[in-house]
C-alpha positions as CSV (number, residue, x, y, z in Angstrom):
1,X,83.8,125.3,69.2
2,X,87.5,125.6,68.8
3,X,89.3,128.9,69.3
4,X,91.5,130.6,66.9
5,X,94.1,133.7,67.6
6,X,95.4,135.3,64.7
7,X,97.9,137.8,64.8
8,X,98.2,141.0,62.0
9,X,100.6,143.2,61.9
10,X,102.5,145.5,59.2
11,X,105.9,144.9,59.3
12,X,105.6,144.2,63.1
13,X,104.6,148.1,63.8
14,X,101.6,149.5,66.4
15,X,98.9,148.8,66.2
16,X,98.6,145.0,66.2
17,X,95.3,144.1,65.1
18,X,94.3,140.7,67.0
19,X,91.1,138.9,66.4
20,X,89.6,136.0,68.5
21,X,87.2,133.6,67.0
22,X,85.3,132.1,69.9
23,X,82.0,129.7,68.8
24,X,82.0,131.2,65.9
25,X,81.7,135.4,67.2
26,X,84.1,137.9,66.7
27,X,85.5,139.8,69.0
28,X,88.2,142.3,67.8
29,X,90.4,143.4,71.0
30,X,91.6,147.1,71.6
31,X,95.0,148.1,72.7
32,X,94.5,147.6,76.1
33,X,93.5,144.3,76.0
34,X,96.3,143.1,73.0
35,X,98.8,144.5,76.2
36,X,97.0,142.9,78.8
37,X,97.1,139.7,76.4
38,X,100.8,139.6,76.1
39,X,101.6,140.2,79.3
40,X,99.4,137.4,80.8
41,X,101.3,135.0,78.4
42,X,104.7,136.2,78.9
43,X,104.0,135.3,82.6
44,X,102.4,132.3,81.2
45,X,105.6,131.4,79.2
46,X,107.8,132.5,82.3
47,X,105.9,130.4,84.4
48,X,106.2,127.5,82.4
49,X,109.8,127.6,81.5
50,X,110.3,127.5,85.4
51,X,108.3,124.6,86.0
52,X,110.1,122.6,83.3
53,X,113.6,123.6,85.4
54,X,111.7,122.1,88.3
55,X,110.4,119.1,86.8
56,X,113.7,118.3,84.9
57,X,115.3,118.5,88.6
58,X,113.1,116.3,90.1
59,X,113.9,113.6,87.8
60,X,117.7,114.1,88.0
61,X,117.2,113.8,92.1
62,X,115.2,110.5,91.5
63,X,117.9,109.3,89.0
64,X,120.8,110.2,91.2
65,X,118.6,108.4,94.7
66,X,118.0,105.2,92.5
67,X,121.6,105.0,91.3
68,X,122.9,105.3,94.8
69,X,120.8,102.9,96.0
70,X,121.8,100.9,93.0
71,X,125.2,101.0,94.1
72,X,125.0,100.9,97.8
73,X,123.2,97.2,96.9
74,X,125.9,96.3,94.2
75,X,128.7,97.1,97.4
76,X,126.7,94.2,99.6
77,X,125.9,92.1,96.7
78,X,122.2,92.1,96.6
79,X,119.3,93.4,94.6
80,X,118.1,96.8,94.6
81,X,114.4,95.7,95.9
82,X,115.7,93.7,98.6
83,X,118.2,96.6,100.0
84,X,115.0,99.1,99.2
85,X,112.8,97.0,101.7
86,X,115.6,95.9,104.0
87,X,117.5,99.1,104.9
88,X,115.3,101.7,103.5
């Protein structure tokens, strides 16, 4: 039940042949779909790239909030859960 993508090409020239094994049937794609194909994951890849940006921001954002607050309760010399509940 797995799938498998291979990926032929001579010399990386047109035409690419690409074959998908899908529960064991083949299915052997035509031009239009190999383009269609590559597209989709470029915007796939794009997509994903993006998200990583976003997600590695978000955790620099929660880094840089807990190490203020980290300070801001060194400054009145208590812990970081008591200033969190206290003046938060």
């Amino acid at each position: 039940m797995d799938t498998f993508i291979s990926v032929h090409s001579k010399q990386n020239k047109p035409p690419i042949h690409v074959t998908i094994t899908l529960f064991f049937k083949r299915h052997t794609m035509n031009p239009e779909e190999i383009d269609q194909f590559v597209k989709a994951f470029g915007d796939f890849l794009h997509h994903s790239q993006i998200e990583e940006i976003r997600y590695n921001h978000r955790l620099e954002a929660s880094q840089y909030i807990f190490d203020y607050y980290e300070q801001k309760a060194a400054e009145l010399e208590i812990t970081v859960d008591y200033y969190l509940q206290e003046f938060v």
